[in-house]
N, C-alpha and C positions, 0 to 999 in steps of 0.2 A: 504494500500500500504506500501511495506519495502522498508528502503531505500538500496539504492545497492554502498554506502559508508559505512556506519558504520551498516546496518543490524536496525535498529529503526523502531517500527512500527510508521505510519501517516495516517492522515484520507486519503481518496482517493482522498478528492480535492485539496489536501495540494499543493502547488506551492515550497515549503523547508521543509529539514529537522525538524522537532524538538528536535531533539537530537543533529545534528552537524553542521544545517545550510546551508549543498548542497541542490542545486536546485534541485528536483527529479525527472525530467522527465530527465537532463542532465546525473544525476547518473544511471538512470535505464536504458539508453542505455549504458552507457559504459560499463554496465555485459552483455555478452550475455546467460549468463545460470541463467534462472529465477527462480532455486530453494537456488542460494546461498542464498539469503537474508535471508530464514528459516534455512540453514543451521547455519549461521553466527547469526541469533536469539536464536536456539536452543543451540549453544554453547557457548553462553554470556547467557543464562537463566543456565544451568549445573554452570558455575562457580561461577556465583552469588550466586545459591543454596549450592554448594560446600563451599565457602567464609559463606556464612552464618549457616552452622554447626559449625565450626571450630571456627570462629570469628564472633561471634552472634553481628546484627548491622552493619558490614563489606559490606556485600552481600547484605543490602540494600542498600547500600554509593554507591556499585558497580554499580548496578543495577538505579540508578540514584533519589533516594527520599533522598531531602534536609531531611526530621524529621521526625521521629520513633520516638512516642507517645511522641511529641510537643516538641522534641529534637534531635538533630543532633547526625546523628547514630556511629561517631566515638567517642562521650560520652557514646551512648548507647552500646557500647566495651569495654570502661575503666569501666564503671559502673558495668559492669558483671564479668570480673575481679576483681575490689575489691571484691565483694558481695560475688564469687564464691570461691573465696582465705581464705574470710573472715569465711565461711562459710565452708570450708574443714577443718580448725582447730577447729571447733564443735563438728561435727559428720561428720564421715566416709560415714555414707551412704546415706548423701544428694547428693551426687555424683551422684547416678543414678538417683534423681530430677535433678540434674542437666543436664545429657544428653540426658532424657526426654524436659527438656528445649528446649535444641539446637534442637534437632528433631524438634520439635513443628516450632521455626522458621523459621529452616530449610524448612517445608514443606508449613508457610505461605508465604514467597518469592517464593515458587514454585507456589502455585496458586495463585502469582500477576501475573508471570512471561507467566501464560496462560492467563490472561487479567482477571480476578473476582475478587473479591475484597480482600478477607483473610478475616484475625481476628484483625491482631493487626494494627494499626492506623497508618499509610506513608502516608507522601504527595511529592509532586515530586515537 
């Protein structure tokens, strides 16, 4: 079941949110068009995806996991910024490792975001 305040998925028997704490049966009458929720899912999973190209570690913060690989993802940001900064005054063409990178987690927030597990380690 999604909720039809913030678009979260929940179990079916959930009685509240887990994501924002509305009641769900309350929330899911006051939409009456039962496909917002996957709308409002599927455009909170695009941004998160999006955020997590861009700003590797972001789009999982977005996306709601407290730690990415037993660390809080807006370290795992800075961290990739030094590393990538650090690491462009090297060699020039770590650059395309590097946006190999971003792809890469870019595409494991997208199959969190279908419910499977990924590769790299979040926990919410």
């Amino acid at each position: 079941m999604f909720c039809r305040k913030c678009g979260a998925k929940n179990d079916d028997n959930a009685t509240f949110c887990s994501s924002c704490g509305a009641k769900l049966h309350e929330a899911n009458q006051q939409t009456a068009n039962p496909d917002l929720a996957t709308l409002v899912e599927k455009k909170k999973s695009l941004i998160a995806v999006i955020l997590n190209f861009f700003f590797p570690g972001i789009g999982y913060w977005y996306w709601g996991y407290k730690k990415v690989l037993g660390i809080h993802p807006a370290l795992v940001f800075i961290g990739w910024i030094v590393v990538t900064s650090f690491c462009s005054y090297l060699l020039y063409g770590l650059g395309l490792v590097f946006l190999a990178l971003s792809l890469f987690v870019a595409y494991d927030l997208y199959v969190k975001t279908e419910g499977k597990p990924g590769w790299i380690e979040a926990s919410k």
